[in-house]
OpenMM code with the backbone's topology and positions (N, CA, C; nanometers):
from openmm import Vec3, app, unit

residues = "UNK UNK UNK UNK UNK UNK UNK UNK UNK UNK UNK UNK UNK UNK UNK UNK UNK UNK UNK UNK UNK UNK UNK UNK UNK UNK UNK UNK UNK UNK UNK UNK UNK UNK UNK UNK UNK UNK UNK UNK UNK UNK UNK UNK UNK UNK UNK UNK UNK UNK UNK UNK UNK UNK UNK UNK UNK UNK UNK UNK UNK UNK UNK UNK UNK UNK UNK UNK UNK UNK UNK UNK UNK UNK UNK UNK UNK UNK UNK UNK UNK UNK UNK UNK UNK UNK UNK UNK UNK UNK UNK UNK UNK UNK UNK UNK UNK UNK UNK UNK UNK UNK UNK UNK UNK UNK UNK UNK UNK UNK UNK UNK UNK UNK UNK UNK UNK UNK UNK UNK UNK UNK UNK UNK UNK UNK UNK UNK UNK UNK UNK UNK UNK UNK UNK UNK UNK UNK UNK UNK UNK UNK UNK UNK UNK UNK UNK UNK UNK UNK UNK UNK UNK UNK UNK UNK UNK UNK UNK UNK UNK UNK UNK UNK UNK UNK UNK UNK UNK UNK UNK UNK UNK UNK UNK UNK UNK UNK UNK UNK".split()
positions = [
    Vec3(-2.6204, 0.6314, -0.5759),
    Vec3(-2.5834, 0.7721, -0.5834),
    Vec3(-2.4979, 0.7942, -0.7069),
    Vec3(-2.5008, 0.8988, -0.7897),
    Vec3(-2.4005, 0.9123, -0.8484),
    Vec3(-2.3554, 1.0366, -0.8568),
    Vec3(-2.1994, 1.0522, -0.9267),
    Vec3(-2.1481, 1.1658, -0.9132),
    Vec3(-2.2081, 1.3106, -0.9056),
    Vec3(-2.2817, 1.3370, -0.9795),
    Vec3(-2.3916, 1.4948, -0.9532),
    Vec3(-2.4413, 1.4686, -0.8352),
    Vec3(-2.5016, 1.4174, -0.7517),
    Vec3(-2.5654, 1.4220, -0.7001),
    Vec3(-2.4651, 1.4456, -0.5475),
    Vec3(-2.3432, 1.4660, -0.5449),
    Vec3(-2.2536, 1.5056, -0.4432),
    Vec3(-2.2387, 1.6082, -0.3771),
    Vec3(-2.2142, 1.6272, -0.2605),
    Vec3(-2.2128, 1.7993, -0.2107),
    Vec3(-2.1406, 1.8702, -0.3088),
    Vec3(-2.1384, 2.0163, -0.3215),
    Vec3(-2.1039, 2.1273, -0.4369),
    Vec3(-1.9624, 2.1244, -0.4011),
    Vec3(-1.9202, 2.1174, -0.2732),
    Vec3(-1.7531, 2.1189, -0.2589),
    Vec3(-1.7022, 2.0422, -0.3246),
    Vec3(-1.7094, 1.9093, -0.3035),
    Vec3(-1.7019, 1.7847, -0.3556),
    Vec3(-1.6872, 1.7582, -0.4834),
    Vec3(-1.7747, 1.8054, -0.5446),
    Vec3(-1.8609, 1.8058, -0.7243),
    Vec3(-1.7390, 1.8742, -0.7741),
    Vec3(-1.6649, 2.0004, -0.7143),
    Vec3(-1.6256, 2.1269, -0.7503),
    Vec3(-1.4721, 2.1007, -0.7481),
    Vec3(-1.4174, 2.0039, -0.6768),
    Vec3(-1.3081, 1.9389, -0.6047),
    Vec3(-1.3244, 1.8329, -0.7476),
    Vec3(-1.3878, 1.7367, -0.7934),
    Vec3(-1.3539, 1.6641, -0.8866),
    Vec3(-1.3747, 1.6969, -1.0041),
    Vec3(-1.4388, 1.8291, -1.0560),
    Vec3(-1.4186, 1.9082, -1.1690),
    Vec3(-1.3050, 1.9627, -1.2023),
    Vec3(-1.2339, 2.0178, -1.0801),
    Vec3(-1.0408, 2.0347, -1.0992),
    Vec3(-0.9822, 1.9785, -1.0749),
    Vec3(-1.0257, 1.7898, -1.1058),
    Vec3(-0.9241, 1.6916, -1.1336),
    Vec3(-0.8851, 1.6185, -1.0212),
    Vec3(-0.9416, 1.6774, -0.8618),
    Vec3(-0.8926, 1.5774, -0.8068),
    Vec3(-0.9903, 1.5022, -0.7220),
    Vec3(-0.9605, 1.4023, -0.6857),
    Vec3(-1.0705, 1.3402, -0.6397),
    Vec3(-1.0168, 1.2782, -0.4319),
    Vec3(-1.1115, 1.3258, -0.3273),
    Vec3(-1.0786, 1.2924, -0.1847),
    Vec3(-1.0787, 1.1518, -0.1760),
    Vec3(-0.9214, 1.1169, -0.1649),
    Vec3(-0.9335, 0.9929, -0.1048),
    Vec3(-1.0273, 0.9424, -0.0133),
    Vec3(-1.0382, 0.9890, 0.0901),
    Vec3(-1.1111, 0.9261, 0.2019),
    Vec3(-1.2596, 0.9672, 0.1932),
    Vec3(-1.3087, 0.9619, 0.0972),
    Vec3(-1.4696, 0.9800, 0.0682),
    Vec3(-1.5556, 0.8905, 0.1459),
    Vec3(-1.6261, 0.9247, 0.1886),
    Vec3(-1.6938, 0.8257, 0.2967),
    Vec3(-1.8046, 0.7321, 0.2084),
    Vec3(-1.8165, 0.7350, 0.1051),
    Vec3(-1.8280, 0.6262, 0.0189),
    Vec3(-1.7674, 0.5198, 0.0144),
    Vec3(-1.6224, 0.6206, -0.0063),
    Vec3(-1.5118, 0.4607, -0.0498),
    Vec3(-1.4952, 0.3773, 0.0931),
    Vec3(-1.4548, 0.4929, 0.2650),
    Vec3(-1.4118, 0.4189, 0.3520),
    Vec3(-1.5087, 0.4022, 0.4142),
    Vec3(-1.6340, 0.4158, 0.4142),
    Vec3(-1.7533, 0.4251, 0.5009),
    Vec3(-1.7588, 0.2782, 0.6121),
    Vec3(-1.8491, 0.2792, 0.7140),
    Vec3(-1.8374, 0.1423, 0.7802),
    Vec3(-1.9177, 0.0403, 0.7013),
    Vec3(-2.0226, 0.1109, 0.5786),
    Vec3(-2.0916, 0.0353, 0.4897),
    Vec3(-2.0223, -0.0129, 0.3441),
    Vec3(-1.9214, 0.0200, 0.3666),
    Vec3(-1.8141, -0.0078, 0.2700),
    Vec3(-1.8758, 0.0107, 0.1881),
    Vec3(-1.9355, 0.1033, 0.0737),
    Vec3(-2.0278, 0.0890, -0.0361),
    Vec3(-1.9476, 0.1206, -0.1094),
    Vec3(-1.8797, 0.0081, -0.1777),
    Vec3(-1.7534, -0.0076, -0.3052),
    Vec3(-1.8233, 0.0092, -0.4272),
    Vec3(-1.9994, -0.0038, -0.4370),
    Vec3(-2.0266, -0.0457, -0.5765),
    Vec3(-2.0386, 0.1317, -0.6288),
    Vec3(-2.0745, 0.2105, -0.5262),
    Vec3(-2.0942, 0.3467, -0.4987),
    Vec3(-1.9964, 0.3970, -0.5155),
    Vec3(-1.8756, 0.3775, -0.4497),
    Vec3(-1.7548, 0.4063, -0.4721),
    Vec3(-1.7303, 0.4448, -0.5852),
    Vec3(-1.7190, 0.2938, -0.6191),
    Vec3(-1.6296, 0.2653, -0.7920),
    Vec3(-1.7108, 0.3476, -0.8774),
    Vec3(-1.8471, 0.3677, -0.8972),
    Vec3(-1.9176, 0.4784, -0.9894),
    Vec3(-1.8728, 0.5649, -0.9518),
    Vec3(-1.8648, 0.6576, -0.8805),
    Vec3(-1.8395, 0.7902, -0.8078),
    Vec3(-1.6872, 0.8095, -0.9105),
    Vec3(-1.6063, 0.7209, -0.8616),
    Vec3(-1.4427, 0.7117, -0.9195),
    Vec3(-1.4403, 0.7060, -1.0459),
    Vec3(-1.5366, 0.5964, -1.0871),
    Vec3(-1.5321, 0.5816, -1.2744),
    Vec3(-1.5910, 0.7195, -1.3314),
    Vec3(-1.6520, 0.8031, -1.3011),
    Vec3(-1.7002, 0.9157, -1.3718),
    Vec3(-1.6142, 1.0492, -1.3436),
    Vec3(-1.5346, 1.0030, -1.1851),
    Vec3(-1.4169, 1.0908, -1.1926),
    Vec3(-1.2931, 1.0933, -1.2670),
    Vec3(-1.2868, 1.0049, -1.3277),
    Vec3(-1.1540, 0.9534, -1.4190),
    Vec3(-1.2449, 0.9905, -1.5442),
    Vec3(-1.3520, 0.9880, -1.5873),
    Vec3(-1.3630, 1.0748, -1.6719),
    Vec3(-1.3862, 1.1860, -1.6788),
    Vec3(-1.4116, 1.2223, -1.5723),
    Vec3(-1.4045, 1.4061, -1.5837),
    Vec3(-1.2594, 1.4342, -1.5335),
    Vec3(-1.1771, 1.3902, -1.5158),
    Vec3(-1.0239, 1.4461, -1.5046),
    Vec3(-0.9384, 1.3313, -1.5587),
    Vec3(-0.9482, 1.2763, -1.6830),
    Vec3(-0.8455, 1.1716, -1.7314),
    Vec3(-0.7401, 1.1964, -1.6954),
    Vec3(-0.6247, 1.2367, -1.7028),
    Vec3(-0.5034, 1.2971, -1.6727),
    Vec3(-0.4671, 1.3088, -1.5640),
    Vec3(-0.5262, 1.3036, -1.4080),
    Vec3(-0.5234, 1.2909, -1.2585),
    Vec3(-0.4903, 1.1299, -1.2328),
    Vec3(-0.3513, 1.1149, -1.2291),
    Vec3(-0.3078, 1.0013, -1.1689),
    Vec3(-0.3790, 0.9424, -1.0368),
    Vec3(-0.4164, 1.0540, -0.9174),
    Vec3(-0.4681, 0.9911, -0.8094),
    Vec3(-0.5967, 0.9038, -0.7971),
    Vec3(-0.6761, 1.0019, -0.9056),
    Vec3(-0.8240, 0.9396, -0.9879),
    Vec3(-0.8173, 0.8254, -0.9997),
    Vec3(-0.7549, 0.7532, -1.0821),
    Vec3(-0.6415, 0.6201, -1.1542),
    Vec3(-0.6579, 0.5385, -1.0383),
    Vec3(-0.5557, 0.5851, -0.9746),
    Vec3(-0.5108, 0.5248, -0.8870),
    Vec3(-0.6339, 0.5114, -0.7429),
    Vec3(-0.6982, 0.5760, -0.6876),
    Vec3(-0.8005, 0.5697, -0.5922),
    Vec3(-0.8799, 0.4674, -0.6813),
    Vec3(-0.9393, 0.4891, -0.7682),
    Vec3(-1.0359, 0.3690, -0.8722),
    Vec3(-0.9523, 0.2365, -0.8643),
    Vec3(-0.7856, 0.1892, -0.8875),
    Vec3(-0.7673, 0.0970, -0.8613),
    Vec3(-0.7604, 0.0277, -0.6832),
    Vec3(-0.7648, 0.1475, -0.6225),
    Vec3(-0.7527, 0.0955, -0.4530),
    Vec3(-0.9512, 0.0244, -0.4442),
    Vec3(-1.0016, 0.0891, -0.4957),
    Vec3(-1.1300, 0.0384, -0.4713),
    Vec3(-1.1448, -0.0808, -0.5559),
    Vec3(-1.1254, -0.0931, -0.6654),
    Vec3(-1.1423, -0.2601, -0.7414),
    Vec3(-1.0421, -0.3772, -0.6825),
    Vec3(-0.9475, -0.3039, -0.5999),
    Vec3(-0.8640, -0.3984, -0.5463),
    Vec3(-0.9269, -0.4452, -0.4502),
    Vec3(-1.0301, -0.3589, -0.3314),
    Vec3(-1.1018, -0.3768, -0.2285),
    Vec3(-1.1921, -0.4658, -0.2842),
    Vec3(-1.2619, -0.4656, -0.4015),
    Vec3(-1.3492, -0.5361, -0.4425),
    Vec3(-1.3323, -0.6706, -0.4754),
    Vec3(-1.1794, -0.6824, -0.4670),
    Vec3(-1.1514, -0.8152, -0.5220),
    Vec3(-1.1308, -0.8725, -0.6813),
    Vec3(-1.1509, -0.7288, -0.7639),
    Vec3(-1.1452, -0.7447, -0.9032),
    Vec3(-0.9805, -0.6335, -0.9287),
    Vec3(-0.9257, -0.7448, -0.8992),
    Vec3(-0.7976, -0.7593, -0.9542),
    Vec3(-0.7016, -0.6984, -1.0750),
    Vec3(-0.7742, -0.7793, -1.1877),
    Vec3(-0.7686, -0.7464, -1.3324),
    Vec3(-0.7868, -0.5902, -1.3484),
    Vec3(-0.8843, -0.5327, -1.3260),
    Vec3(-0.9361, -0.3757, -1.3497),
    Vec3(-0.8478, -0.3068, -1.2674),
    Vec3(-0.8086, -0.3778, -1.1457),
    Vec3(-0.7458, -0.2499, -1.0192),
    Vec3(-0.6394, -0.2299, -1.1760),
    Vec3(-0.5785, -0.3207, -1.1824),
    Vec3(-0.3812, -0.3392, -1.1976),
    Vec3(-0.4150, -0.2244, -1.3552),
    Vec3(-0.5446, -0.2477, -1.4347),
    Vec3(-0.5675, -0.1580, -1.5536),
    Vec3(-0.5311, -0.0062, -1.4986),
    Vec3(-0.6069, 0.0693, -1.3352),
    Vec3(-0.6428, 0.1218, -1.2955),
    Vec3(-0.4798, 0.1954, -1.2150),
    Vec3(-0.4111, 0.1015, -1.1940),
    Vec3(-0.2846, 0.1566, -1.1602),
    Vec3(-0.2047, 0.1568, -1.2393),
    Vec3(-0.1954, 0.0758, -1.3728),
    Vec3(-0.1587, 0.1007, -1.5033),
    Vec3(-0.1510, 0.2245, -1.5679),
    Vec3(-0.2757, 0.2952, -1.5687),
    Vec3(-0.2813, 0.4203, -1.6034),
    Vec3(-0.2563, 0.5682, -1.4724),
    Vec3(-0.2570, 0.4985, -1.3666),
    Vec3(-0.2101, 0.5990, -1.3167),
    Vec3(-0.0561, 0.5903, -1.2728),
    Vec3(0.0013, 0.5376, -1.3112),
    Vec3(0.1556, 0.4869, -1.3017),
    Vec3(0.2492, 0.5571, -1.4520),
    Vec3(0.1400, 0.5171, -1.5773),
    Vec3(0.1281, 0.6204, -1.6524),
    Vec3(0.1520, 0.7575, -1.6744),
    Vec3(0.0705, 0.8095, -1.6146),
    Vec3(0.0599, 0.8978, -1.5633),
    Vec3(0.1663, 0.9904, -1.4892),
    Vec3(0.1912, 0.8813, -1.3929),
    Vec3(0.3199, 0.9659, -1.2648),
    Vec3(0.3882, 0.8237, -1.2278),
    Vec3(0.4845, 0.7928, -1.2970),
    Vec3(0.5747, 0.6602, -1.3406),
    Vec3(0.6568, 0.6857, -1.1932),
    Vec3(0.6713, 0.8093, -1.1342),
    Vec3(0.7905, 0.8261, -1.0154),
    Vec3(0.7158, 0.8655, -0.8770),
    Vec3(0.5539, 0.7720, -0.8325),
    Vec3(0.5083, 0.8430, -0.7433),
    Vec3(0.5059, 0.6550, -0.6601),
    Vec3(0.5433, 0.6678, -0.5660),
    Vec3(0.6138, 0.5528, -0.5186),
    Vec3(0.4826, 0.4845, -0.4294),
    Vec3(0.3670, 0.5931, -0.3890),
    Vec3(0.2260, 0.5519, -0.3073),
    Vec3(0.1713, 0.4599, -0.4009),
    Vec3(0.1726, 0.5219, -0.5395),
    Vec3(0.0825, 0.4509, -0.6250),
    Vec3(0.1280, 0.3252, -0.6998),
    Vec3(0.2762, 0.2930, -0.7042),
    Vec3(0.3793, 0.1706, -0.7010),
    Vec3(0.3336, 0.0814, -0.6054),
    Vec3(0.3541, 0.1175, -0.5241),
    Vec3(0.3461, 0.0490, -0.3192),
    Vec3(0.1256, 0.0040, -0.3454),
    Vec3(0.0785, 0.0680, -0.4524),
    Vec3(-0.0587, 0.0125, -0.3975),
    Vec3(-0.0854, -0.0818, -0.4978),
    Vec3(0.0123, -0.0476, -0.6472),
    Vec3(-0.0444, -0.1109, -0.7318),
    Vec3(0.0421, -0.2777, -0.6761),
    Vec3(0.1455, -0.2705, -0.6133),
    Vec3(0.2348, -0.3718, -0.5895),
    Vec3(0.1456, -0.5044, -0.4786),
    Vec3(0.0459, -0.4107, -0.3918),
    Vec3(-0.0423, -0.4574, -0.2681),
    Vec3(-0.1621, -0.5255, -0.3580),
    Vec3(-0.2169, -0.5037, -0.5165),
    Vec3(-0.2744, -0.5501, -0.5660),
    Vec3(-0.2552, -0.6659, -0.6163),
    Vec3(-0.1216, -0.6629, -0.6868),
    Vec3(-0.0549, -0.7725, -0.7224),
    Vec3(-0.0031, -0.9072, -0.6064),
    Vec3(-0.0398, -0.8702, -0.4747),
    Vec3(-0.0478, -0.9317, -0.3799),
    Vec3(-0.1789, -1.0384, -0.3423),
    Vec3(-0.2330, -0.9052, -0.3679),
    Vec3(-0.4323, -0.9600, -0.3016),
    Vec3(-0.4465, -1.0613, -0.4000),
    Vec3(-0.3692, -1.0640, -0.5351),
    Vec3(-0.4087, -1.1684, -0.6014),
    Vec3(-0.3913, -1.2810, -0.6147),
    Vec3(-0.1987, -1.2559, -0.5350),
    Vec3(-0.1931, -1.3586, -0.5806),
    Vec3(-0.0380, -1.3965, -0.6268),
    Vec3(-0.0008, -1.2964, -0.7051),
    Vec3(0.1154, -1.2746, -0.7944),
    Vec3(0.2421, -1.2229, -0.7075),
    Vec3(0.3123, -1.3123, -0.6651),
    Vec3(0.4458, -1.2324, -0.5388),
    Vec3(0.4873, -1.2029, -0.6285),
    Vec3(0.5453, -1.2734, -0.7387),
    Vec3(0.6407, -1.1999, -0.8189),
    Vec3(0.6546, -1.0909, -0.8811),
    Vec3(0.5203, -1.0720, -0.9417),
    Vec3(0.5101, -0.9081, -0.9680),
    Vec3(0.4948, -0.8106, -0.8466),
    Vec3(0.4606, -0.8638, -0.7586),
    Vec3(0.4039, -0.7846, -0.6070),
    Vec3(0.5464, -0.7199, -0.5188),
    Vec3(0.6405, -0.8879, -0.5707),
    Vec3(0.7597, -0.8219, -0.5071),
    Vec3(0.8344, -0.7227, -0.5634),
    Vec3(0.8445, -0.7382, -0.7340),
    Vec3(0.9319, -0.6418, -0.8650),
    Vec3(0.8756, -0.5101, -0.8386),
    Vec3(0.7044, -0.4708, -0.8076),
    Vec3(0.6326, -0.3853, -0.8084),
    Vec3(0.7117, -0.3285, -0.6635),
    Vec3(0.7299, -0.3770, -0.5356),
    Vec3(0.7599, -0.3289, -0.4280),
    Vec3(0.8915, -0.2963, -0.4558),
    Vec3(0.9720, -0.3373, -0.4423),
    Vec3(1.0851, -0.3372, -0.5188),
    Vec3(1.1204, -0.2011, -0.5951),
    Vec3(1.0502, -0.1598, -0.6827),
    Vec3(1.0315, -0.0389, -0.7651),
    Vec3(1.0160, 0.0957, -0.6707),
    Vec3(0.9241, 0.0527, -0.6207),
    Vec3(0.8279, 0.1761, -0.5027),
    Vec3(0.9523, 0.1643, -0.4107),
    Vec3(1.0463, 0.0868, -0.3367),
    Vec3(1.1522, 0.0916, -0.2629),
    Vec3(1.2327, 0.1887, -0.3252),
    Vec3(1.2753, 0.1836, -0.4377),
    Vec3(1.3911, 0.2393, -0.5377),
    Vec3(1.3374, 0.4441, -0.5471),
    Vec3(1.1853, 0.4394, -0.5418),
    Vec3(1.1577, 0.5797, -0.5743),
    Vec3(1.1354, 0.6578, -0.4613),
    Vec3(1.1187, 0.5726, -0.3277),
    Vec3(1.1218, 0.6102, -0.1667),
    Vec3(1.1852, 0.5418, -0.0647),
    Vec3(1.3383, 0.5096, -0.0849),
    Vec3(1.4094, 0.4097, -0.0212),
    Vec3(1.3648, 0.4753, 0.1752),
    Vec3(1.3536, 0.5817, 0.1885),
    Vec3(1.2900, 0.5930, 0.3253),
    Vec3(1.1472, 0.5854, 0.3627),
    Vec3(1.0568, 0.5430, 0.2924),
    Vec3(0.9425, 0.5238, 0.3427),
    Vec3(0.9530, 0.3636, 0.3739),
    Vec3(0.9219, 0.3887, 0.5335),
    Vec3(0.9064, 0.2484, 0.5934),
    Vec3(0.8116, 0.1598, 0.5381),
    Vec3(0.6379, 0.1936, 0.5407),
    Vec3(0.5839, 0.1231, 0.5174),
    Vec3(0.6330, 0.0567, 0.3979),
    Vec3(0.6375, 0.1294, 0.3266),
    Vec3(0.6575, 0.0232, 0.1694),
    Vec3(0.7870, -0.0795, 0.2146),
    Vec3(0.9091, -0.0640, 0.2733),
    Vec3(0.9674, -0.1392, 0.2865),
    Vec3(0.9162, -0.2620, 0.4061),
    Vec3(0.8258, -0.2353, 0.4240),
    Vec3(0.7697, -0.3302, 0.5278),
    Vec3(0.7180, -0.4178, 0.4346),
    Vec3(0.6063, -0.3251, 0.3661),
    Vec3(0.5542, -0.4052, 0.3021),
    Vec3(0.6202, -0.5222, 0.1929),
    Vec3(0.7469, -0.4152, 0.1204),
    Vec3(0.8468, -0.5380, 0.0749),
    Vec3(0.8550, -0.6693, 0.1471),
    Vec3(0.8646, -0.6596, 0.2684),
    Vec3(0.9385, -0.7499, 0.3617),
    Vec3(0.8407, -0.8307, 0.3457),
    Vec3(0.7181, -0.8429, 0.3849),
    Vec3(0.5988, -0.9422, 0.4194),
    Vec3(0.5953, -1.0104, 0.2529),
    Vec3(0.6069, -0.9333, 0.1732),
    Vec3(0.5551, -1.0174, 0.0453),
    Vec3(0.7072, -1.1185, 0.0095),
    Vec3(0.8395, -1.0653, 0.0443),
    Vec3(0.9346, -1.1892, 0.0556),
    Vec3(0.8994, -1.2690, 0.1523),
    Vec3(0.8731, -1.2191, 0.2683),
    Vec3(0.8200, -1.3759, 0.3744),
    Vec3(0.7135, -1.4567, 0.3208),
    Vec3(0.6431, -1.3891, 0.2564),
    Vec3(0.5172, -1.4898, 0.1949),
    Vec3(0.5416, -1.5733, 0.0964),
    Vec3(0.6693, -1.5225, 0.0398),
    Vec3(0.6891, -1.5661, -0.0863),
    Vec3(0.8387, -1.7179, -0.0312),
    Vec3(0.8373, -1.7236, 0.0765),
    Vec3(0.9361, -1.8498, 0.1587),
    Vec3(1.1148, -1.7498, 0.1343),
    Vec3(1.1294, -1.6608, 0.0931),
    Vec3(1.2623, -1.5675, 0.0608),
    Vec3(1.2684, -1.5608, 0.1955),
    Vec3(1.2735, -1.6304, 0.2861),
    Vec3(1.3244, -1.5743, 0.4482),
    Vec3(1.4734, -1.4652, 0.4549),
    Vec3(1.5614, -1.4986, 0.3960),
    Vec3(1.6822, -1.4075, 0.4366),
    Vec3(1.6613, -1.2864, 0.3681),
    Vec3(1.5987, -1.2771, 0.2498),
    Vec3(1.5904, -1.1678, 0.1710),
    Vec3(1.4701, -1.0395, 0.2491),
    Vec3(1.4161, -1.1359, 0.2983),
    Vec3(1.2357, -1.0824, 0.3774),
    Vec3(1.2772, -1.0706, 0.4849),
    Vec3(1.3899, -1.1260, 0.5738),
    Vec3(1.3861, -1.0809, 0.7122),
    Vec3(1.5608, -0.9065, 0.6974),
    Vec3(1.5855, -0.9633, 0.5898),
    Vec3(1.6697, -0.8519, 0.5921),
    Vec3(1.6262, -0.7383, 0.5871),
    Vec3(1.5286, -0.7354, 0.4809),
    Vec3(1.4548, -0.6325, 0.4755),
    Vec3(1.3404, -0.5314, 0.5441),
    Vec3(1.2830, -0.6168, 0.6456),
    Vec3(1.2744, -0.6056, 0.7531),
    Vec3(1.3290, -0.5345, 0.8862),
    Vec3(1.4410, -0.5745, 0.9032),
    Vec3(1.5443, -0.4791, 0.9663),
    Vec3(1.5503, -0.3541, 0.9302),
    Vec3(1.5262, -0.3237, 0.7984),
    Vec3(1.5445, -0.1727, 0.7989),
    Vec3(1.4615, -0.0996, 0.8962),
    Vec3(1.3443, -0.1615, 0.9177),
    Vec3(1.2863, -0.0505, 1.0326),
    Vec3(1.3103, -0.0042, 1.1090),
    Vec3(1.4141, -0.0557, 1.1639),
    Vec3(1.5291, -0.0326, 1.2517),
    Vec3(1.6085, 0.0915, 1.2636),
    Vec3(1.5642, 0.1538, 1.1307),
    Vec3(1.6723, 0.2952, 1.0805),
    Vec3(1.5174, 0.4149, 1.1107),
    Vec3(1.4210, 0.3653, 1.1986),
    Vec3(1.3215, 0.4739, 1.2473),
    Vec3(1.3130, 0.4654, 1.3553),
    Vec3(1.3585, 0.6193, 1.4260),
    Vec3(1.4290, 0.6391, 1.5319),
    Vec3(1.3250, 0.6067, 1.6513),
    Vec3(1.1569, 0.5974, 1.6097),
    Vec3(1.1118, 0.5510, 1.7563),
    Vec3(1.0664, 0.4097, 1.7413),
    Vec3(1.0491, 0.3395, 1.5943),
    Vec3(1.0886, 0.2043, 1.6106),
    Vec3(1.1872, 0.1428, 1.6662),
    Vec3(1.3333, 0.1618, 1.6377),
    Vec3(1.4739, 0.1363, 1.7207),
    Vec3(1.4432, 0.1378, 1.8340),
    Vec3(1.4201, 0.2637, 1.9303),
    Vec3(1.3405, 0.3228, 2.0549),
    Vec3(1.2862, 0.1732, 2.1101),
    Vec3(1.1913, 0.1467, 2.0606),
    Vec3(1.0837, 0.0273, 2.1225),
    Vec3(1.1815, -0.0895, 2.1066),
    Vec3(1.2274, -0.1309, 1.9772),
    Vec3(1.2492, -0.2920, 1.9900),
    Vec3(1.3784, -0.2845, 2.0043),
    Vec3(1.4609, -0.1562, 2.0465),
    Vec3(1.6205, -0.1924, 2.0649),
    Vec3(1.6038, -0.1481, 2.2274),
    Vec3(1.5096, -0.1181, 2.2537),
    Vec3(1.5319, -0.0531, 2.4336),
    Vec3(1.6249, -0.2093, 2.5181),
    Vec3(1.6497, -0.2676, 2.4947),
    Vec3(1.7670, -0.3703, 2.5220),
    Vec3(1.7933, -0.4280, 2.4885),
    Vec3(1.9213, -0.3192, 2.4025),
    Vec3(1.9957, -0.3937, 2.2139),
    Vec3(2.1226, -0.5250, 2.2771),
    Vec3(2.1593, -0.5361, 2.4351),
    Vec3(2.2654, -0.6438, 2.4619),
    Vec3(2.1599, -0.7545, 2.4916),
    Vec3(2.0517, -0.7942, 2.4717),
    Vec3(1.9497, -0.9125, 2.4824),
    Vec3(1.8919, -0.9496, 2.3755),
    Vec3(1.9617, -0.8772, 2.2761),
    Vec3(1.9184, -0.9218, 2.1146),
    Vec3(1.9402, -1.0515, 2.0730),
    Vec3(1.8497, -1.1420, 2.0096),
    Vec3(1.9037, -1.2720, 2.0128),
    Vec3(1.9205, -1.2669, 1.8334),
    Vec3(2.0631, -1.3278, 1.8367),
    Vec3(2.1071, -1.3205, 1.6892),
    Vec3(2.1309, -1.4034, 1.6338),
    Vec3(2.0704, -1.5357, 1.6687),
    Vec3(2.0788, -1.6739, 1.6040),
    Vec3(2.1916, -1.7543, 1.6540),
    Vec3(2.2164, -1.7613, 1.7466),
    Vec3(2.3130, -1.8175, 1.8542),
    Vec3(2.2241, -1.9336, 1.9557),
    Vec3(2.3527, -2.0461, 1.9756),
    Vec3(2.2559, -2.0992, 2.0477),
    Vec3(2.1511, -2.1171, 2.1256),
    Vec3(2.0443, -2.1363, 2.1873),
    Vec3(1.9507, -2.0604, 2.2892),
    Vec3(1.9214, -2.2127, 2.3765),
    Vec3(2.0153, -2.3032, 2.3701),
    Vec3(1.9711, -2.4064, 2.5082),
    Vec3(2.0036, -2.3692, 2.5940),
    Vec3(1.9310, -2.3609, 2.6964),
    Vec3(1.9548, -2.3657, 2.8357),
    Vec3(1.9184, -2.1941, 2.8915),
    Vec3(1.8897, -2.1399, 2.7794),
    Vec3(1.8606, -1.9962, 2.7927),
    Vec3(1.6735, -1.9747, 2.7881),
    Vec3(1.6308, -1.8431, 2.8614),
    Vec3(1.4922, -1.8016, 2.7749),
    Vec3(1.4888, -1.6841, 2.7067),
    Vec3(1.3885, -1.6920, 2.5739),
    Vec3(1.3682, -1.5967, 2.5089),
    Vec3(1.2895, -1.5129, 2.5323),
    Vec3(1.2596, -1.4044, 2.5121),
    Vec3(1.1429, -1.3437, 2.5394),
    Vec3(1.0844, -1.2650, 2.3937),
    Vec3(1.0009, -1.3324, 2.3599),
    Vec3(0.9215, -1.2573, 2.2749),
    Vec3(0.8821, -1.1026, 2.3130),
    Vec3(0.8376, -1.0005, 2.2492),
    Vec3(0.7955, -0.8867, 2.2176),
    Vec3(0.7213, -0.8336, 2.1331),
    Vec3(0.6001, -0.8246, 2.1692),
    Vec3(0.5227, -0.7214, 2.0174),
    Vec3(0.6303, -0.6303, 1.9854),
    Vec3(0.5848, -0.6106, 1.8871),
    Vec3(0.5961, -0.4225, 1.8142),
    Vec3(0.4910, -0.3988, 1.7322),
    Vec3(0.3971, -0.5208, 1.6543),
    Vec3(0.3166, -0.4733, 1.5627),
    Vec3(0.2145, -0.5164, 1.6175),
    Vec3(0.0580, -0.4680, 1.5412),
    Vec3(-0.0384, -0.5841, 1.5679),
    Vec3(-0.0728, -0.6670, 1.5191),
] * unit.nanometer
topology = app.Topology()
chain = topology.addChain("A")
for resn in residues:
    res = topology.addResidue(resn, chain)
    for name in ("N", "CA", "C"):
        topology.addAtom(name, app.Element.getBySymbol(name[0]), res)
């Protein structure tokens, strides 16, 4: 398929620059990334200047596993909008898929600094210090979730059974989801 050949809303929607994330191209159950990424590459040229463009084109080469192009792809849309903390937080998840904590963490890190209240990204901070063996730095960070009032809700509903690294012989623990 390529771009003309899209419904007129659609067509009409990426002629004024912006392009629907959730195109059922990009998220379809047929995942058709190769479809995708054309669709995206001809939208970044018909709206150069649309950071999200940029940036959706690097979420799909990241899906693809081509790495190199995403990070080009959030390069220029970072460019673009240097203070938009989604597109930090995805280009940072790229630098992950690859491979690279260190940039993955500096990149998260950044996206923390431009949305210190968006959880996910600080989650996501957290997992790329645990991956990266930073346990105190990764579990601290972590805790912040703690400051969302129906997360607290769930994993503090019995904050005097909190186990805080205190001995535990002769005691039991009880594990708890919160995530999946």
């Amino acid at each position: 398929m390529h771009w003309s050949d899209l419904p007129a809303p659609i067509l009409s929607t990426l002629r004024h620059g912006a392009v629907i994330p959730a195109h059922p191209l990009a998220l379809g159950p047929d995942r058709k990334f190769d479809e995708a990424h054309a669709i995206l590459s001809d939208a970044v040229q018909m709206a150069p200047d649309n950071p999200q463009t940029h940036a959706n084109l690097g979420n799909v080469l990241r899906d693809m596993g081509r790495f190199v192009e995403a990070q080009h792809a959030f390069a220029r849309a970072l460019n673009l909008a240097p203070n938009d903390a989604e597109v930090t937080a995805n280009c940072a998840l790229s630098y992950l898929h690859a491979g690279a904590l260190g940039e993955a963490i500096e990149t998260y890190r950044r996206a923390v600094e431009l949305a210190p209240a968006n959880e996910p990204i600080r989650s996501s901070l957290a997992q790329a210090l645990l991956t990266a063996n930073r346990f105190a730095e990764g579990w601290a960070e972590f805790e912040h979730r703690l400051t969302d009032p129906a997360i607290a809700r769930s994993v503090l509903s019995m904050p005097d059974k909190q186990w805080r690294g205190e001995e535990i012989a002769g005691r039991t623990l009880i594990l708890r989801c919160e995530q999946g």
